[in-house]
N, C-alpha and C positions, 0 to 999 in steps of 0.2 A: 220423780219416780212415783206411781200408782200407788195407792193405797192396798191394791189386792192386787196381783196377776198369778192366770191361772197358763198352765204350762203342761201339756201334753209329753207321758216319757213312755220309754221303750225302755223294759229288763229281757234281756235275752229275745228268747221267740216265742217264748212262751208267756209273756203277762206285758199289760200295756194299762198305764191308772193316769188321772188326770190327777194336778193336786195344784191348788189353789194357796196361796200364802196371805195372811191377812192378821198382819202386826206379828206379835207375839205367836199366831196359831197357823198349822198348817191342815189346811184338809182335802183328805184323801178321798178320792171318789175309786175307789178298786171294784172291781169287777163282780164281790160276793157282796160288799158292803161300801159304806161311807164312815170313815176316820177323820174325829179332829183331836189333830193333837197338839200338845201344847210346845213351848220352845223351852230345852233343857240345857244346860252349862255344858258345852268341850272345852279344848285346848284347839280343837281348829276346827272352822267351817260352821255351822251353824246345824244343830240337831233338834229333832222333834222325835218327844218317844210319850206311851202312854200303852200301860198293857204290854201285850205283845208283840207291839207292832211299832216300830223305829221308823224315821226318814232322816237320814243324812245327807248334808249339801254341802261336800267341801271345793271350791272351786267348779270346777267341770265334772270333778266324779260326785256322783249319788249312788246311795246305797240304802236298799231296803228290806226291811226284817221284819217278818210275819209269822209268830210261832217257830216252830222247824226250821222253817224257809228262808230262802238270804238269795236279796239278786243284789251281785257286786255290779253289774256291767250296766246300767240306769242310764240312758240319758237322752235330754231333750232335743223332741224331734219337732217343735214347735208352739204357738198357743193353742190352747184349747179352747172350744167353742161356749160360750159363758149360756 
């Protein structure tokens, strides 16, 4: 397994973010900005939060939280161009 693999996803129709994983840290490359956040304790799946701004990765679902905002429906639609 890589050290880092970056991963291209789709929430809905309306927002599309590349995010990178690298150890402990995930980071966001979103459309207004760049998020890194750090990896925080669940009960399943593996979570990155910091601020206002959430990535969860449980098996096949991802889900992301931005202020307000929440896309339940996340998922990858391939690698991302490094």
């Amino acid at each position: 397994m890589p050290d880092s693999e970056k991963t291209r996803y789709e929430c809905g129709y309306d927002l599309e973010l590349d995010a990178l994983i690298e150890g402990d840290v995930a980071w966001l490359f979103l459309p207004e900005q760049t998020v890194a956040l750090p990896r925080v304790p669940t009960l399943s799946g593996t979570r990155y939060h910091r601020g206002a701004v959430s990535f969860w990765v449980d098996k096949d679902k991802v889900i992301l939280e931005q202020g307000q905002e929440s896309w339940r429906s996340c998922f990858a639609v391939g690698m991302a161009d490094r």
